[in-house]
N, C-alpha and C positions, 0 to 999 in steps of 0.2 A: 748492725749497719746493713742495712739494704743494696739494691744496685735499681739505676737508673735503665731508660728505655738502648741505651746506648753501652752496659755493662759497667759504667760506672758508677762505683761507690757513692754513696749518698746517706750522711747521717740521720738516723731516723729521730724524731721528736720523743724530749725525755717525758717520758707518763711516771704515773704517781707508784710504780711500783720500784722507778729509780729515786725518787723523794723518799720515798719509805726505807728505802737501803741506805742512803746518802745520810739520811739522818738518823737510822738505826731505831726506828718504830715501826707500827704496825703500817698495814693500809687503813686499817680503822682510824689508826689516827691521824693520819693525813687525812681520812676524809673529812674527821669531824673539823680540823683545820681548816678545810677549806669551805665548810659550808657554815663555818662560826659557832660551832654547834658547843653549849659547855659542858667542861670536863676533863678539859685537858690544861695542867697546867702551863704557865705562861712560860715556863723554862722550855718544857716543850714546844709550844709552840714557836719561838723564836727560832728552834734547833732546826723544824720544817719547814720555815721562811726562811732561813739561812740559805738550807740546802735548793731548795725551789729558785731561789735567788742566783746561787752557785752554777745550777744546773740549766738555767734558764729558761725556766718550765713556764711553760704560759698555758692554763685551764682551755681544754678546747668545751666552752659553753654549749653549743649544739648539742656534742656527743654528749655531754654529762645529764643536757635534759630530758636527750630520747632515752638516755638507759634508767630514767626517774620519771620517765614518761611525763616530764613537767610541761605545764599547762598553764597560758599566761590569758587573766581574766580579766581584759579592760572594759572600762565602759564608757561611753561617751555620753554628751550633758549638751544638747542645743536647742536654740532656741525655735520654737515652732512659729507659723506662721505664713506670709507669702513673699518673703524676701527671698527671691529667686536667688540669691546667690548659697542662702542657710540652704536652702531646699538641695542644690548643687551639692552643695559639701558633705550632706547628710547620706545623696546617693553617694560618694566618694566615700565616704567611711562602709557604708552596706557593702560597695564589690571591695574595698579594702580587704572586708571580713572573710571574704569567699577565700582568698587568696590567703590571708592571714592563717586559716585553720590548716592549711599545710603545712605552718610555722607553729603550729598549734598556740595558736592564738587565739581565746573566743572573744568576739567584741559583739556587744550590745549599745543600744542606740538609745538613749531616753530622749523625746522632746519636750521643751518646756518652755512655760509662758515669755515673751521675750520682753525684753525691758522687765522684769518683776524681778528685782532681790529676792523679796519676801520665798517666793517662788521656787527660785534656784536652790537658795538654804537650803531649803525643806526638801528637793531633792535628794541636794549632795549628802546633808544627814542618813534621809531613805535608803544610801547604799548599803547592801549587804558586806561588813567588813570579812566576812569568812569568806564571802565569795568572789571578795573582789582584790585585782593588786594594783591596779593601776584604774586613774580616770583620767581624762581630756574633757574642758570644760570650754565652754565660751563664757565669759566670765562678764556676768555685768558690776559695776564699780558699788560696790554697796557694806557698809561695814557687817551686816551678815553673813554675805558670801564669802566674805573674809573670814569670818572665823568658823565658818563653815567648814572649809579651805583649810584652816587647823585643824581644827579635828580631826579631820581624813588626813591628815599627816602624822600625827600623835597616836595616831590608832596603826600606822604603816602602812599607808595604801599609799602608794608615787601619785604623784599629782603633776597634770602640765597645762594650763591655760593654752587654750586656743582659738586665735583670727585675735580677739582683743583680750589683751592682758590685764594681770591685776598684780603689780608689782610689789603693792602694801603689805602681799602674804605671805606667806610660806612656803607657796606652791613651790615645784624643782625646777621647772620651768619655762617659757614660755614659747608657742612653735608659730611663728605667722611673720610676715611682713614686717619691715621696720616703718611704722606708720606714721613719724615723724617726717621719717625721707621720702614718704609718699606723698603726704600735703608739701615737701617744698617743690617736689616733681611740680603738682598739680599746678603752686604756683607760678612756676619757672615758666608752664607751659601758656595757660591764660594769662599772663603778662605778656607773652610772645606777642599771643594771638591778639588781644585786644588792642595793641599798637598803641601809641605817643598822647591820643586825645584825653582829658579826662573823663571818669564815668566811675560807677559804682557797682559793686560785686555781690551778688546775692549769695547765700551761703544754704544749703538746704543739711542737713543732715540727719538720720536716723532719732538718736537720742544722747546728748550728751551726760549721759550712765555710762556709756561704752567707753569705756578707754582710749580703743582705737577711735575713735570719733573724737572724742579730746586731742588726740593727738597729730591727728591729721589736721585741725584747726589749727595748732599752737605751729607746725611746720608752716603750714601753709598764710597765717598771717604772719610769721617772721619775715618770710620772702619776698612777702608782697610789699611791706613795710621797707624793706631794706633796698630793695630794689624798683620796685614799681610804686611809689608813693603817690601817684596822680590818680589810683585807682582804689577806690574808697571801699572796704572790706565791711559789710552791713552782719549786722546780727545774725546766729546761726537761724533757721526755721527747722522744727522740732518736726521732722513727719512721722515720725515712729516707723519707717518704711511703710509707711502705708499708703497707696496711690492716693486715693481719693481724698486724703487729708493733707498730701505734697500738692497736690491739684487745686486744693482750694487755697493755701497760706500761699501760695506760690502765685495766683492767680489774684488774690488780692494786694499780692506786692507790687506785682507787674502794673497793676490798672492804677495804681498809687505812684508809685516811681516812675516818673519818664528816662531816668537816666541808667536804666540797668544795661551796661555795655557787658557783662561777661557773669558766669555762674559755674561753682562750683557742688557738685552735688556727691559729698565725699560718703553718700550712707546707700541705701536702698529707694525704695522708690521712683526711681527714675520713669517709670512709666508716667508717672502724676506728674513731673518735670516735664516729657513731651506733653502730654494732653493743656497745661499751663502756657507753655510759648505759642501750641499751634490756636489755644483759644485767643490768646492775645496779640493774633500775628506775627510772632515775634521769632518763629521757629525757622532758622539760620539764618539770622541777623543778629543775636546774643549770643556770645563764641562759649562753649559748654565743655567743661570736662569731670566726666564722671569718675564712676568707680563700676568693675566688672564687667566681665561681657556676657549679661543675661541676652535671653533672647532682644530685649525691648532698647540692650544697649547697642547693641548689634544692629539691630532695624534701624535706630537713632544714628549711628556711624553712616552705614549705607545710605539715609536719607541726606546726610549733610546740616542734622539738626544739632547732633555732638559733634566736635572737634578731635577729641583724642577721649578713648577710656582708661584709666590706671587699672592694670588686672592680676589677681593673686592665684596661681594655681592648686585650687578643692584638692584637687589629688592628692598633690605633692604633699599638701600639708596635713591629708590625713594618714598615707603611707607614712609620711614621720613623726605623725603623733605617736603611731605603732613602735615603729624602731627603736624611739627616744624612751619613751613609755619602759619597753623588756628591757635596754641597756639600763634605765635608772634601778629597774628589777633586780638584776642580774648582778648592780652594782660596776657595770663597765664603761669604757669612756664614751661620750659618742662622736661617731665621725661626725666634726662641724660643718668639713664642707657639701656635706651628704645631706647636710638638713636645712641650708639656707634655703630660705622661701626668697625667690627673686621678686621682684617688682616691675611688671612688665606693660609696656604703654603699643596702646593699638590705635591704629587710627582706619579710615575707609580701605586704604590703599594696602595695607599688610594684616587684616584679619584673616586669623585661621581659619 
């Protein structure tokens, strides 16, 4: 027993050399105990869970990895491209790493084709299983990448889908936004906005391969169905985040529909989305709400062309990819409320 700053006594935390007494074995074999290791029979073992249990010994993880000078080797798996918000996330994960290697963490960044199954597979295969212990993926919906996804599990690398899920697999699990709650957000908000007339909702989205992009649909027309029924919810438009191809499917919708009162644009692109309203005159007279605050949603907000953007914090969700990642490593719990990714709505008047 210790003494505090004040002289008073203060019980010191039981280490494995009272486990070892308590149970009347070596330290050896508490260690192999506690790092699963075989060779100790199960009578034993039970004797040192007993006592650990008895004595309320809780593994301090830090200390046992700097004295194993353990080294945690994630890699991360996204999608390349000019979807300014991937591009966001990717710097998010890179200064992650800076900061990670003090945790002795290394993270590596692979980018890959987006929207390609075929693509990602052949990736998540390509990882090195010796050198790696953990991946975070953005997962497109594809039954390759699914069992892709196996394998890297079967072989014992942790696995956590990230921004869009892939629930069908095996991965441990999954770190981003609840994207169902996001399309009924979005809905809630452009039923707001577009008021009592009726009219017709243009839909733009990325690629529905994405999960998240499925999901934000199936939120966002339940809402609009349920609630705002005067307001006609039109097939998604596929841009693959790509401007110049939101620009033009979006631009021949507009010159086709007279009645498009409101648009959601729940994927990337959004640049092709301003250049579409302002070539059709249409840009803040069609109530809009996005997704992220890229530069172009940002300038969009400011101009009065979008109405409110849904926004997920890069950061946050790549510091918890990390977190999540070593605790599935390590085997320990994780804090849940440390890892919820919020769902955060900006409009002109309160962007950061």
């Amino acid at each position: 027993m210790g003494t505090d700053g004040n002289g008073q006594g203060v019980m010191s935390r039981p280490t494995i050399r009272d486990v070892a007494r308590a149970a009347g074995v070596s330290l050896a074999t508490v260690d192999r105990v506690l790092n699963r290791r075989a060779g100790v029979r199960a009578k034993t073992v039970a004797k040192v869970e007993e006592a650990m249990q008895r004595l309320d010994f809780t593994r301090d993880i830090t200390a046992a990895n700097l004295s194993k000078k353990r080294r945690y080797r994630l890699s991360f798996l996204l999608p390349d491209g000019d979807n300014s918000f991937m591009r966001g996330l990717a710097a998010a994960v890179q200064a992650t790493s800076k900061h990670s290697s003090l945790e002795r963490a290394e993270v590596t960044v692979t980018m890959v084709p987006a929207f390609d199954g075929p693509a990602l597979a052949h990736a998540l295969d390509a990882i090195d299983r010796s050198a790696t212990d953990g991946v975070a993926v953005v997962a497109t919906d594809a039954a390759e990448v699914r069992d892709a996804i196996g394998r890297l599990i079967v072989d014992g690398v942790r696995v956590v889908t990230l921004v869009s899920d892939l629930p069908g697999s095996s991965r441990d699990r999954f770190v981003g936004i609840d994207n169902v709650v996001a399309g009924r957000t979005a809905a809630g908000l452009l039923g707001r906005f577009c008021g009592s007339a009726p009219g017709r909702i243009a839909v733009v989205a990325g690629s529905m391969l994405l999960r998240d992009h499925v999901e934000r649909r199936q939120g966002f027309e339940t809402v609009m169905r349920e609630h705002y029924p005067h307001l006609t919810v039109l097939p998604s438009l596929e841009g693959l985040d790509d401007a110049e191809r939101v620009a033009s499917l979006l631009g021949e919708l507009l010159a086709q529909d007279g009645e498009i009162a409101g648009l959601y644009s729940l994927g990337a692109g959004n640049r092709g989305v301003v250049t579409a309203l302002e070539r059709a005159g249409l840009a803040g007279r069609v109530r809009v709400v996005a997704h992220e605050v890229s530069p172009h949603a940002r300038a969009a907000l400011h101009d009065g062309i979008f109405d409110a953007v849904i926004n997920q914090d890069a950061g946050h969700e790549a510091r918890s990819a990390v977190r999540i990642l070593k605790a599935l490593i390590d085997d320990r719990p994780v804090l849940e409320a440390q890892e919820q990714i919020r769902i955060d709505i900006f409009m002109r008047d309160n962007l950061p």
